[in-house]
C-alpha positions in Angstrom: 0.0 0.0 0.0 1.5 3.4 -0.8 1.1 6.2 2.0 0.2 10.0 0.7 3.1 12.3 -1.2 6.3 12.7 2.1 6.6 15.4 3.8 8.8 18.5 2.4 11.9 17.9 3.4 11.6 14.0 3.9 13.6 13.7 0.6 17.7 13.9 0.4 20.6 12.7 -2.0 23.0 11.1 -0.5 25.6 11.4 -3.2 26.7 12.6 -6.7 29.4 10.5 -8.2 31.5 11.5 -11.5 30.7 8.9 -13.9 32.0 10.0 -16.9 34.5 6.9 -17.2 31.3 4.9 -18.2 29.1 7.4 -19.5 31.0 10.0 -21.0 32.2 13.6 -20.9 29.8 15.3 -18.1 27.5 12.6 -16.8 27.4 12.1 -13.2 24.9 9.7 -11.2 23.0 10.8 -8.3 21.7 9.2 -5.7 17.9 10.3 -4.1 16.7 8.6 -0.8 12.7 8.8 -0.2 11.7 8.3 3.0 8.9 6.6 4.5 6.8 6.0 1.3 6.0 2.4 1.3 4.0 0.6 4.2 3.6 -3.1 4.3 1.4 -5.3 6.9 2.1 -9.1 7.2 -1.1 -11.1 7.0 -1.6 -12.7 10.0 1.5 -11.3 12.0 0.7 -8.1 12.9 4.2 -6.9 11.7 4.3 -3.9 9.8 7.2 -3.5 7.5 8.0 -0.1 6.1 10.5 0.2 3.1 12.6 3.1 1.9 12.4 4.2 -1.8 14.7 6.0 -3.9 16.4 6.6 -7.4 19.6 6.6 -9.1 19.5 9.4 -11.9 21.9 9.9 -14.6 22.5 13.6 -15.1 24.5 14.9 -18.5 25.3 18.1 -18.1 25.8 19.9 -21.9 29.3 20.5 -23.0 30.9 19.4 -19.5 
C-alpha cells in the first residue's frame, strides 16, 4: 500500500558521483533517498514493514 506524497523535506541525496569513465564527458549519477513512502502489513502477523524508496539518476550536463 502506498502512504500519501512525504513530507517536504523528507527527501535527500545522499551522493553525486562523476561517472564520466562509463558514460562520458559530463554525466554524473545521483543518488535520491525517499523516505517513508511504502508501508507493508504481514497477514496474519501483525508486523508492519516499512521500506525506503529512492532513485539513481543519470544527469548529463551539456558540454561538461
Amino acid at each position: 500500500m502506498l502512504l500519501p506524497a512525504a513530507a517536504r523535506g523528507s527527501w535527500e541525496s545522499s551522493g553525486i558521483v562523476d561517472a564520466s569513465a562509463a558514460f562520458g564527458k559530463g554525466a554524473f549519477l545521483v543518488d535520491v533517498q525517499a523516505h517513508g513512502l511504502e508501508l507493508e502489513t504481514a497477514s496474519g502477523s501483525g508486523f508492519e514493514y516499512r521500506r525506503e524508496a529512492g532513485q539513481l539518476l543519470l544527469l548529463r550536463v551539456p558540454n561538461g
